[in-house]
PyMOL Python script that loads the backbone (N, CA, C, O; Angstrom):
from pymol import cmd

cmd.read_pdbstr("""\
ATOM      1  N   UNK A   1     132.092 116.416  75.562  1.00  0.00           N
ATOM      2  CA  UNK A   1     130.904 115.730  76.039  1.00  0.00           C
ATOM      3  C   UNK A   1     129.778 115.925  75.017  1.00  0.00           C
ATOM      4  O   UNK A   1     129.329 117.018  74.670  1.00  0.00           O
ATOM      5  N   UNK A   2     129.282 114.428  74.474  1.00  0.00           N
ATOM      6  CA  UNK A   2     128.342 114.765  73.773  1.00  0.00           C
ATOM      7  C   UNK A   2     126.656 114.857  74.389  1.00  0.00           C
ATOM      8  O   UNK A   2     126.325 114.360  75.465  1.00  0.00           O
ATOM      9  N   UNK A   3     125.677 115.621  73.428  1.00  0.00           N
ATOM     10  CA  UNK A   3     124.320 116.352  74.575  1.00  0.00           C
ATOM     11  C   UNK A   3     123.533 114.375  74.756  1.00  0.00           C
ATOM     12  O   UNK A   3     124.384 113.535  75.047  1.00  0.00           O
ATOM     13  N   UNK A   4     122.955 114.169  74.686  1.00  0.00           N
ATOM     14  CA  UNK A   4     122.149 113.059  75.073  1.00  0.00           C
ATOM     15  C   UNK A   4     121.015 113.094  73.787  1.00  0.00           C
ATOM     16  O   UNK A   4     120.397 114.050  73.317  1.00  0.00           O
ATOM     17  N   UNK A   5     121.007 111.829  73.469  1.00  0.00           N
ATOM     18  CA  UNK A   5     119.482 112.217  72.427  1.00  0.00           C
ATOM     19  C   UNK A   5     118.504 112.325  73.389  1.00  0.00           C
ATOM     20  O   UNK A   5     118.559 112.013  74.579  1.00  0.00           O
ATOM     21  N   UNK A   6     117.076 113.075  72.377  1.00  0.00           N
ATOM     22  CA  UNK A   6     116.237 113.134  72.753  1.00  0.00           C
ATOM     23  C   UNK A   6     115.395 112.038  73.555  1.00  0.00           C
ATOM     24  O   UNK A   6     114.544 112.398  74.368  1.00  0.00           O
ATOM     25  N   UNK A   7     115.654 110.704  73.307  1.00  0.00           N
ATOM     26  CA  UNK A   7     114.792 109.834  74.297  1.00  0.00           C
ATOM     27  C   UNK A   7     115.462 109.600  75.217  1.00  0.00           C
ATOM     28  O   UNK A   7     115.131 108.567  75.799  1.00  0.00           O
ATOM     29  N   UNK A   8     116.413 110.197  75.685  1.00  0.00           N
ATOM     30  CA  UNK A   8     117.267 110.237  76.977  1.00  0.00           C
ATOM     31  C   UNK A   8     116.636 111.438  78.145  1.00  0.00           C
ATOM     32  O   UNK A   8     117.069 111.567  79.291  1.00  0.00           O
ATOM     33  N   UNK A   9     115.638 112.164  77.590  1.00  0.00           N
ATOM     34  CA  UNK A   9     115.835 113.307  78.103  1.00  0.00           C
ATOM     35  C   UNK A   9     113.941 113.856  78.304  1.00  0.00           C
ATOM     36  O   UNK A   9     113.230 113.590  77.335  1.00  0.00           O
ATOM     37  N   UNK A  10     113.262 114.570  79.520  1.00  0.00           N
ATOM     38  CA  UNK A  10     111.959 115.125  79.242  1.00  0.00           C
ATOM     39  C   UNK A  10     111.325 115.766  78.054  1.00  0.00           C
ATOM     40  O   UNK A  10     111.764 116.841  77.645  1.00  0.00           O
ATOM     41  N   UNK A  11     110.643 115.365  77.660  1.00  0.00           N
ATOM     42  CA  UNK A  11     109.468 116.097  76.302  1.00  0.00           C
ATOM     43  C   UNK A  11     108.350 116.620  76.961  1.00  0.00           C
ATOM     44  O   UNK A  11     107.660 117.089  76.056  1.00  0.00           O
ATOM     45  N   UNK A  12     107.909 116.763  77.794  1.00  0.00           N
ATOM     46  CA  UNK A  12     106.652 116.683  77.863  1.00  0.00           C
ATOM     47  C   UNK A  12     106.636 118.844  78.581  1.00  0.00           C
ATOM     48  O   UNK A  12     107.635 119.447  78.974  1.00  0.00           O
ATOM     49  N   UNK A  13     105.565 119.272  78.518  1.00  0.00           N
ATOM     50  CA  UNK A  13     105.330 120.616  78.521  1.00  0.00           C
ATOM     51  C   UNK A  13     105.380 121.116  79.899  1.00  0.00           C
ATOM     52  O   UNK A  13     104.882 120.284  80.657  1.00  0.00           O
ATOM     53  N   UNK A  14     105.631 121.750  80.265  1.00  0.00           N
ATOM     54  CA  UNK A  14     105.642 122.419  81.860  1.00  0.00           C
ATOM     55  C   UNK A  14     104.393 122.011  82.719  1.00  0.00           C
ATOM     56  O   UNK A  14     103.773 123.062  82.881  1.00  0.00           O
ATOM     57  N   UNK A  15     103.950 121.332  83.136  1.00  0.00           N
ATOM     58  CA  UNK A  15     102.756 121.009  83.905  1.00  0.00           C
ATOM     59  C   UNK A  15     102.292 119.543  83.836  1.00  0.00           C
ATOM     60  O   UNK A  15     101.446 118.981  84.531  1.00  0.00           O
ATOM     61  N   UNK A  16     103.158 118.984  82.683  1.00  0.00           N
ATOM     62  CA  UNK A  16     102.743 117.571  82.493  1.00  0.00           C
ATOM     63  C   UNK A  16     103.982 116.839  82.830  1.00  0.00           C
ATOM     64  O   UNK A  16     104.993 117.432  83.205  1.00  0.00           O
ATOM     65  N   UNK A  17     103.910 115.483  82.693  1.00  0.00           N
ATOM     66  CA  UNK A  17     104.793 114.700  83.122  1.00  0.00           C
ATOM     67  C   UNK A  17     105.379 113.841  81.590  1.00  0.00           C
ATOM     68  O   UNK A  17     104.756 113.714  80.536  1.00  0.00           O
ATOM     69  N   UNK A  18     106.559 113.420  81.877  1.00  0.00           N
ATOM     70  CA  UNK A  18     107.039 112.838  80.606  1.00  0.00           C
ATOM     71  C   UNK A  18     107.139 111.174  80.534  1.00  0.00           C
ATOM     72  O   UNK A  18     107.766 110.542  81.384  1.00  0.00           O
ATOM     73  N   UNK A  19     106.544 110.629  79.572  1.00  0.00           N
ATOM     74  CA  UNK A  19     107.221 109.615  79.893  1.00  0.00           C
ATOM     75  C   UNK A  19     107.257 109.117  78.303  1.00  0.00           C
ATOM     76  O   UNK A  19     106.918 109.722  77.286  1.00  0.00           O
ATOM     77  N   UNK A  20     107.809 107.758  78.488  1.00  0.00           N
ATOM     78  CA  UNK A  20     108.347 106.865  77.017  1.00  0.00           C
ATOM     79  C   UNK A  20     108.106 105.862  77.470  1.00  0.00           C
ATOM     80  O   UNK A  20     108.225 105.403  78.606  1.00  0.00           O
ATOM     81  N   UNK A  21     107.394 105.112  75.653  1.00  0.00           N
ATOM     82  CA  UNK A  21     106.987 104.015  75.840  1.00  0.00           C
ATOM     83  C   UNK A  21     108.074 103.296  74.814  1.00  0.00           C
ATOM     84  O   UNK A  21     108.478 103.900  73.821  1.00  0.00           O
ATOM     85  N   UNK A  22     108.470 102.083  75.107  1.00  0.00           N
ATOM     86  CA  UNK A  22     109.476 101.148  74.286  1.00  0.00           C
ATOM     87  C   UNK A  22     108.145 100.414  73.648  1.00  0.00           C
ATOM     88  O   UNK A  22     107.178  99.861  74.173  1.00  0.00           O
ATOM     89  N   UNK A  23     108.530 100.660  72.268  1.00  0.00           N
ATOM     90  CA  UNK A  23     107.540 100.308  71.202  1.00  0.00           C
ATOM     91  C   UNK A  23     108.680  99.383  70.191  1.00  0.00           C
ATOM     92  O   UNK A  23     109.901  99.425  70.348  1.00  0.00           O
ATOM     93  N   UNK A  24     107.992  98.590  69.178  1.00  0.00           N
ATOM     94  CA  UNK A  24     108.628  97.830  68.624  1.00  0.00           C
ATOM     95  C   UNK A  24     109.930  98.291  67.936  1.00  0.00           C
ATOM     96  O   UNK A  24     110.914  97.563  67.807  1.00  0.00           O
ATOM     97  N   UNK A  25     109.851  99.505  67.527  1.00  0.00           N
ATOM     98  CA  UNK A  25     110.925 100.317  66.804  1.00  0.00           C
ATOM     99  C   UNK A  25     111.698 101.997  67.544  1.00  0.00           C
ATOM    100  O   UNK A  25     112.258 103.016  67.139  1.00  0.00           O
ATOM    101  N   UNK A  26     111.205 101.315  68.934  1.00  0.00           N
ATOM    102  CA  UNK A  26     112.015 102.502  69.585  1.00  0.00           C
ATOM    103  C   UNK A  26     110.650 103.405  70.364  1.00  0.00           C
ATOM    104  O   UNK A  26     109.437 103.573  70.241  1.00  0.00           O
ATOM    105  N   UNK A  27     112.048 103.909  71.402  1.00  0.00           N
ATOM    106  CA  UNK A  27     110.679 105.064  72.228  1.00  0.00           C
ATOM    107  C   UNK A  27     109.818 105.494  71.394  1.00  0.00           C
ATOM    108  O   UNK A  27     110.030 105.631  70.189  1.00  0.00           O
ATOM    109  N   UNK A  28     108.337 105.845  72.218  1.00  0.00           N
ATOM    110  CA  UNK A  28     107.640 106.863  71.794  1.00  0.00           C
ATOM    111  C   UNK A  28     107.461 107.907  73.307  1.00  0.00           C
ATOM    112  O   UNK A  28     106.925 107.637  74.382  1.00  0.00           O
ATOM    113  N   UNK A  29     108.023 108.922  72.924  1.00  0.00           N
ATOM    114  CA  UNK A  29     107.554 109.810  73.725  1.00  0.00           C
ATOM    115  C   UNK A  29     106.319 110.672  74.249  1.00  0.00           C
ATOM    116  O   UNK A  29     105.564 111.186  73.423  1.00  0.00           O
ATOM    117  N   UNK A  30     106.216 110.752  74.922  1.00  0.00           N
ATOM    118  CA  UNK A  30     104.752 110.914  75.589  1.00  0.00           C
ATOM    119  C   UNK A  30     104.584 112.308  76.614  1.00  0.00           C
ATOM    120  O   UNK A  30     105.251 112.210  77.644  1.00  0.00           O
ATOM    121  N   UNK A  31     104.091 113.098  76.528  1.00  0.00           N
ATOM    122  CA  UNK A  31     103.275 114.359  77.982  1.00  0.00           C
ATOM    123  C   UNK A  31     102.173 113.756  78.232  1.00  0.00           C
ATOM    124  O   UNK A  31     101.347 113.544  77.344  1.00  0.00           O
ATOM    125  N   UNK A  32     102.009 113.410  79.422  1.00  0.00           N
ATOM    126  CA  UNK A  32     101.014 113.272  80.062  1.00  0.00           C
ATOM    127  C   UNK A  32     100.774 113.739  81.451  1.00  0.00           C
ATOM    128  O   UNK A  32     101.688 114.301  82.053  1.00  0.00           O
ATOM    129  N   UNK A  33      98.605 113.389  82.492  1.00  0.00           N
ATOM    130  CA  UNK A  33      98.509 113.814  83.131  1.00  0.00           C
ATOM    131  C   UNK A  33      98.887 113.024  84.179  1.00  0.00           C
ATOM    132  O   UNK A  33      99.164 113.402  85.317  1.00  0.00           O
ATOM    133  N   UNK A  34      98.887 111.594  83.627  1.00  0.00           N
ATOM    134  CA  UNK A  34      98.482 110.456  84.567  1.00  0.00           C
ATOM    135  C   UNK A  34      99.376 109.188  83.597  1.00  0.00           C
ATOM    136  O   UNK A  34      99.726 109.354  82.428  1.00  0.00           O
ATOM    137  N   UNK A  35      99.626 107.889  84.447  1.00  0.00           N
ATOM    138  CA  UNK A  35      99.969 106.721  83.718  1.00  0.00           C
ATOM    139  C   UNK A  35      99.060 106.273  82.653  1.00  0.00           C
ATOM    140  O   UNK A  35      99.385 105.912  81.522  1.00  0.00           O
ATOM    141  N   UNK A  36      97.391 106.370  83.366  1.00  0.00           N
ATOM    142  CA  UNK A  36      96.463 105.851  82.151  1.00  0.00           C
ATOM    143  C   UNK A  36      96.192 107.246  80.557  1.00  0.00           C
ATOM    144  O   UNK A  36      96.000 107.104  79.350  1.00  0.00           O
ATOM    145  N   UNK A  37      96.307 108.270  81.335  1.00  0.00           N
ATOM    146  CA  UNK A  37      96.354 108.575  79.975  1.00  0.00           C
ATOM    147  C   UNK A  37      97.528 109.019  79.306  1.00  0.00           C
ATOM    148  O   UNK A  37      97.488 109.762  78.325  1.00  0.00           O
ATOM    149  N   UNK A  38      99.109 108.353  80.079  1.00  0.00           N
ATOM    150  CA  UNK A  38      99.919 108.111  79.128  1.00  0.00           C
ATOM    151  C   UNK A  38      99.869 106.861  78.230  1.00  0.00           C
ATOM    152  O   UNK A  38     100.237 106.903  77.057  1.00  0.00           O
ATOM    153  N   UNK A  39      99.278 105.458  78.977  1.00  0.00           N
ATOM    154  CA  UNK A  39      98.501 104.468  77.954  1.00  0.00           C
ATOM    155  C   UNK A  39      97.792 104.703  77.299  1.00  0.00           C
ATOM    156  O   UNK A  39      98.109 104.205  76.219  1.00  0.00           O
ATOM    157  N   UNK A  40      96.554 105.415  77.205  1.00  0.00           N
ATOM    158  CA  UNK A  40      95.566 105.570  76.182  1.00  0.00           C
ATOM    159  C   UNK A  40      96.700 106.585  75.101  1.00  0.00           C
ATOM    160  O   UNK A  40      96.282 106.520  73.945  1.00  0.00           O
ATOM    161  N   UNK A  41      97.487 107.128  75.167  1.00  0.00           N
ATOM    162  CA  UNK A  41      98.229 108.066  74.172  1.00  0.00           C
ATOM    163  C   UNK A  41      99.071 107.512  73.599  1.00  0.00           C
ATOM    164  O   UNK A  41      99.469 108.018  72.550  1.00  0.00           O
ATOM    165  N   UNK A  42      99.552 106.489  73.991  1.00  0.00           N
ATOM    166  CA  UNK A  42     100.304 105.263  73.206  1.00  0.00           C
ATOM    167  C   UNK A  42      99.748 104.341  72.158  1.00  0.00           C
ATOM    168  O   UNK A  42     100.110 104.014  71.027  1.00  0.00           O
ATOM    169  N   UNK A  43      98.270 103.899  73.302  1.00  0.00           N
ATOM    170  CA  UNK A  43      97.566 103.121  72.066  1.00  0.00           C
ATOM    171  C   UNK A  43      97.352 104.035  70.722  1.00  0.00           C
ATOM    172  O   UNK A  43      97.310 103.476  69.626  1.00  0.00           O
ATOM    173  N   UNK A  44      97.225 105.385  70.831  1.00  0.00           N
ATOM    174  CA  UNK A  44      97.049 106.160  69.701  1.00  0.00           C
ATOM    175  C   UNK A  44      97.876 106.107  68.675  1.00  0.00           C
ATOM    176  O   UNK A  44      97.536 106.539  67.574  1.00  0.00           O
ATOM    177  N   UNK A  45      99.101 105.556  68.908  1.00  0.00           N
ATOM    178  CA  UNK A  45     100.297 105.627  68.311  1.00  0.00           C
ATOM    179  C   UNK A  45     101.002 104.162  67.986  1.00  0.00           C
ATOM    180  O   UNK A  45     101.975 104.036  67.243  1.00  0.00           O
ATOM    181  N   UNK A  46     100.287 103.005  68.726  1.00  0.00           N
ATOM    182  CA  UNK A  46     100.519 101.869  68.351  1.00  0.00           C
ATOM    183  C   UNK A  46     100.139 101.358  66.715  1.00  0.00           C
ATOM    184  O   UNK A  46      99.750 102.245  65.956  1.00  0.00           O
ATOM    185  N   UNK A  47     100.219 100.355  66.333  1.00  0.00           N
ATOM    186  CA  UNK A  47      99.720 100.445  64.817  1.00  0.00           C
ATOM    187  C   UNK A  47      99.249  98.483  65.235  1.00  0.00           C
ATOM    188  O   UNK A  47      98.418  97.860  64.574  1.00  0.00           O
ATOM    189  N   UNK A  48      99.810  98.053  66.103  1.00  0.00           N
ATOM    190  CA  UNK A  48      99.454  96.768  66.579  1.00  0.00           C
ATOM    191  C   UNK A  48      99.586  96.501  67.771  1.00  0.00           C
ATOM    192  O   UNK A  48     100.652  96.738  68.340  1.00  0.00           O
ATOM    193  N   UNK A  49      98.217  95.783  68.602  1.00  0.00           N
ATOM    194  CA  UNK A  49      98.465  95.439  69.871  1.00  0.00           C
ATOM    195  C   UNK A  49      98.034  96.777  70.647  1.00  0.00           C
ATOM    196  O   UNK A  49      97.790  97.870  70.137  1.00  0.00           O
ATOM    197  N   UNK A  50      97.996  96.382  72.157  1.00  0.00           N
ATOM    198  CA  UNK A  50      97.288  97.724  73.018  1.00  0.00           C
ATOM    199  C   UNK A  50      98.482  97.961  73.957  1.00  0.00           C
ATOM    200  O   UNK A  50      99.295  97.058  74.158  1.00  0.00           O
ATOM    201  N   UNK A  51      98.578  99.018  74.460  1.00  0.00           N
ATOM    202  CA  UNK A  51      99.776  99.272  75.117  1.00  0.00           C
ATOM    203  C   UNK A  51      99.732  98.268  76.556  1.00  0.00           C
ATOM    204  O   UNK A  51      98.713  97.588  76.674  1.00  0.00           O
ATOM    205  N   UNK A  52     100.519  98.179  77.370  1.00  0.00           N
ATOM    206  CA  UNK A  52     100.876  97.792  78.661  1.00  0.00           C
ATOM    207  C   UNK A  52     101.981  98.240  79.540  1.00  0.00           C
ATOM    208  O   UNK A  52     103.073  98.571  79.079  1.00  0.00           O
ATOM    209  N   UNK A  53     101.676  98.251  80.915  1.00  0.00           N
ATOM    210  CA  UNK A  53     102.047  99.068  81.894  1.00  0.00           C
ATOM    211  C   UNK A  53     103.575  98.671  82.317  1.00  0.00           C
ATOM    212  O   UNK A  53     104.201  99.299  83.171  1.00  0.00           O
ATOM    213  N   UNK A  54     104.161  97.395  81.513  1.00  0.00           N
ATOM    214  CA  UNK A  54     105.380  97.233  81.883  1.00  0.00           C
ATOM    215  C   UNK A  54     106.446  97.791  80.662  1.00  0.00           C
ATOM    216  O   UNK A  54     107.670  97.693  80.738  1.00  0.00           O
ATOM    217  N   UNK A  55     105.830  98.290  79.724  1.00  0.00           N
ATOM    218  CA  UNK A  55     107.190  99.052  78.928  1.00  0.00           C
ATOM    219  C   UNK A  55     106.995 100.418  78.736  1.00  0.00           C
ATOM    220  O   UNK A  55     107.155 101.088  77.716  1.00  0.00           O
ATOM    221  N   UNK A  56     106.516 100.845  80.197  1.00  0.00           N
ATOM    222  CA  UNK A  56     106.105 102.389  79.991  1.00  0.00           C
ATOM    223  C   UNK A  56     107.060 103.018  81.236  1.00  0.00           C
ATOM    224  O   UNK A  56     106.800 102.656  82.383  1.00  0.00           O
ATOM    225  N   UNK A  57     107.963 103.789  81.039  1.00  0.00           N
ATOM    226  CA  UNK A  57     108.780 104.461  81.867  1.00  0.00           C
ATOM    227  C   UNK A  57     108.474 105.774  82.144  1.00  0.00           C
ATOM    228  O   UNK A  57     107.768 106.239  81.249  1.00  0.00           O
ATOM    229  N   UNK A  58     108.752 106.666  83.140  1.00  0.00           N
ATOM    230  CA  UNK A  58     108.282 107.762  83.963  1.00  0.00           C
ATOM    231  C   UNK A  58     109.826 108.860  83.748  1.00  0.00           C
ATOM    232  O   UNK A  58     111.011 108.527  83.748  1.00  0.00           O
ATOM    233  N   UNK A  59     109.519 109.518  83.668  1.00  0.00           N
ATOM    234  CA  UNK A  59     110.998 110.687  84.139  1.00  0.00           C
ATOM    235  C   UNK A  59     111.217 110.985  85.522  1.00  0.00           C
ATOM    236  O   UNK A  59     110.513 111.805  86.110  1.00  0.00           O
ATOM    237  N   UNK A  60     111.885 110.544  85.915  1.00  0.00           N
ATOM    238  CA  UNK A  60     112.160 111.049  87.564  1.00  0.00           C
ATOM    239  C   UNK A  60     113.296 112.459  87.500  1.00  0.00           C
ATOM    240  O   UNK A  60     114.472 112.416  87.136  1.00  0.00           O
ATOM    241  N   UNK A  61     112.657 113.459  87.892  1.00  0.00           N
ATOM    242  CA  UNK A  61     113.673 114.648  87.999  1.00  0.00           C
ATOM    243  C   UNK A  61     114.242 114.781  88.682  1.00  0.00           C
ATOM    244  O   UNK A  61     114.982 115.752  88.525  1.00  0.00           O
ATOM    245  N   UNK A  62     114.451 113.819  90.261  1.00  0.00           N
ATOM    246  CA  UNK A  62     115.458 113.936  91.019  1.00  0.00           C
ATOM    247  C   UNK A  62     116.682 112.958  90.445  1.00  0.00           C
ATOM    248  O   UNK A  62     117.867 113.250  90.609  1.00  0.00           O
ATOM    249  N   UNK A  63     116.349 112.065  89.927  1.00  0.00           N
ATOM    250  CA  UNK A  63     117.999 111.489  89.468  1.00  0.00           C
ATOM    251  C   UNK A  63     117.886 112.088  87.927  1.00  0.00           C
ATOM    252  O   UNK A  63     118.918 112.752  87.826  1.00  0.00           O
ATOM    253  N   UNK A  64     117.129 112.204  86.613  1.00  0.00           N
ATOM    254  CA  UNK A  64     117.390 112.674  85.628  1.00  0.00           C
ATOM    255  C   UNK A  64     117.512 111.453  84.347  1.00  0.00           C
ATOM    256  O   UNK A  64     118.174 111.514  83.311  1.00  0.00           O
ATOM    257  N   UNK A  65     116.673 110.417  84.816  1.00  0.00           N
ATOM    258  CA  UNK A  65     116.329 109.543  84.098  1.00  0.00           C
ATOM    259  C   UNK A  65     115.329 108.578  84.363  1.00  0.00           C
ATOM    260  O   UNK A  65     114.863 108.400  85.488  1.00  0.00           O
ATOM    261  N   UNK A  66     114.964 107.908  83.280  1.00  0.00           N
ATOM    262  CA  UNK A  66     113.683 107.188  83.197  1.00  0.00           C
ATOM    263  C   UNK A  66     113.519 106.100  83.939  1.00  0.00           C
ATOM    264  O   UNK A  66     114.535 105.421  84.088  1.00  0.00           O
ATOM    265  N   UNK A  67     112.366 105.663  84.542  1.00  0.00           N
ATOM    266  CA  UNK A  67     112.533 104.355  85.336  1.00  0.00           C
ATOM    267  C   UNK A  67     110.932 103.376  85.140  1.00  0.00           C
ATOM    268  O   UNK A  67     109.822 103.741  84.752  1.00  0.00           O
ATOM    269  N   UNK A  68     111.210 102.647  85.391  1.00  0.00           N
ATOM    270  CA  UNK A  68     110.088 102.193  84.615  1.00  0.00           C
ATOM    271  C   UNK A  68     108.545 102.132  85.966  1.00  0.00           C
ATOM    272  O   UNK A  68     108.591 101.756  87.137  1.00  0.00           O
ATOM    273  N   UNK A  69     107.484 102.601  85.253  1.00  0.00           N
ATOM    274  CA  UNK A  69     106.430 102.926  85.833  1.00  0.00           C
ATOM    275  C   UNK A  69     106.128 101.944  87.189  1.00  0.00           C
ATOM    276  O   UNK A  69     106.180 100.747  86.903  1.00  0.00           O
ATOM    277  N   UNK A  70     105.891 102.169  88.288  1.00  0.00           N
ATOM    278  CA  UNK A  70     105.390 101.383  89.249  1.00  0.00           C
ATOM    279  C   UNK A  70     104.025 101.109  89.376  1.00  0.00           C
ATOM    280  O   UNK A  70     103.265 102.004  89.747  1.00  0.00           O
ATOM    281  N   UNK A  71     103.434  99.484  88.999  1.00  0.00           N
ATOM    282  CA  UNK A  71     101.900  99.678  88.770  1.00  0.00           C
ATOM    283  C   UNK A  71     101.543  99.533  90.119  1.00  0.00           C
ATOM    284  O   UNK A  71     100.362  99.613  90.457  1.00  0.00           O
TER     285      UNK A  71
END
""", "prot")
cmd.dss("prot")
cmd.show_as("cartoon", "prot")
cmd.util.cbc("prot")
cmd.orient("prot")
């Protein structure tokens, strides 16, 4: 069994929440407190365009994968 890459899997620090944004060239991974300032932490990392709330996914720890944010 091989391990899972990293955008398969939580990044984010013990107290925060994880999520990934599908960006033109692949996740960007994200810790955050909240959805908006997992958007504002994306736009940081965008290089074009402002982020939006439909290619931003959440970690759910009861099933163990990402699902995409409920606005």
């Amino acid at each position: 069994m091989s391990a899972r890459h990293h955008t398969e899997r939580p990044c984010a620090a013990h107290g925060w929440t994880s999520y990934r944004y599908a960006s033109r060239y692949g996740h960007i991974m994200i810790g955050a407190t909240s959805t908006l300032d997992a958007l504002n932490e994306v736009d940081r990392s965008l290089t074009r365009g402002s982020a939006t709330v439909d290619r931003l996914e959440i970690w759910n720890a009861l099933t163990g994968l990402y699902e995409k944010v409920k606005e």
